[in-house]
C-alpha positions, 0 to 999 in steps of 0.5 A: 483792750486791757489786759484782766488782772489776777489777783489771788484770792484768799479763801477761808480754807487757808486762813480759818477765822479769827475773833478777837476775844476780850476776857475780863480776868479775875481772881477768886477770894481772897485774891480777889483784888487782882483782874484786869482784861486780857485781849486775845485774838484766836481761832476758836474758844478752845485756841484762845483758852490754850493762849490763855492757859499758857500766859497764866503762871499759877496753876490754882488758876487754870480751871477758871480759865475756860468760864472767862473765855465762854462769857468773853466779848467776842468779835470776828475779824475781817482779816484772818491772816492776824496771828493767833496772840495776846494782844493786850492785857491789863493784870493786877 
């Protein structure tokens, strides 16, 4: 007989889940030529706006911030282990 073997098993509670957040990005008027789409991978709206707070640079900005992530397209990712980051962005 073979012997069973053990594979560790990774549970939710070490890894919390994680979604992928497409954030379209916008300024408003009369800069509002300048967008693009940051992706985001984080814990939760609040851990991606946190992310997202920190990569923008100009402060009249920041109150837009937490709209763009509530109408984000969001997606769960199978592996939780990724590191919440910015993935990818196109800016203007």
């Amino acid at each position: 007989m073979q012997p069973i073997e053990h594979t560790t098993q990774i549970t939710n509670a070490e890894y919390p889940r994680k979604f992928i957040f497409i954030v379209n990005w916008w300024k408003e008027f009369p800069e509002s030529e300048y967008g693009g789409t940051i992706v985001t991978i984080a814990s939760s709206n609040e851990e991606c706006i946190k992310i997202l707070t920190s990569f923008n640079r100009n402060d009249s900005d920041k109150h837009l911030i937490p709209e763009k992530v509530k109408y984000a397209k969001k997606f769960e990712l199978k592996d939780s282990t990724e590191k919440s980051r910015i993935v990818d962005s196109f800016t203007t």
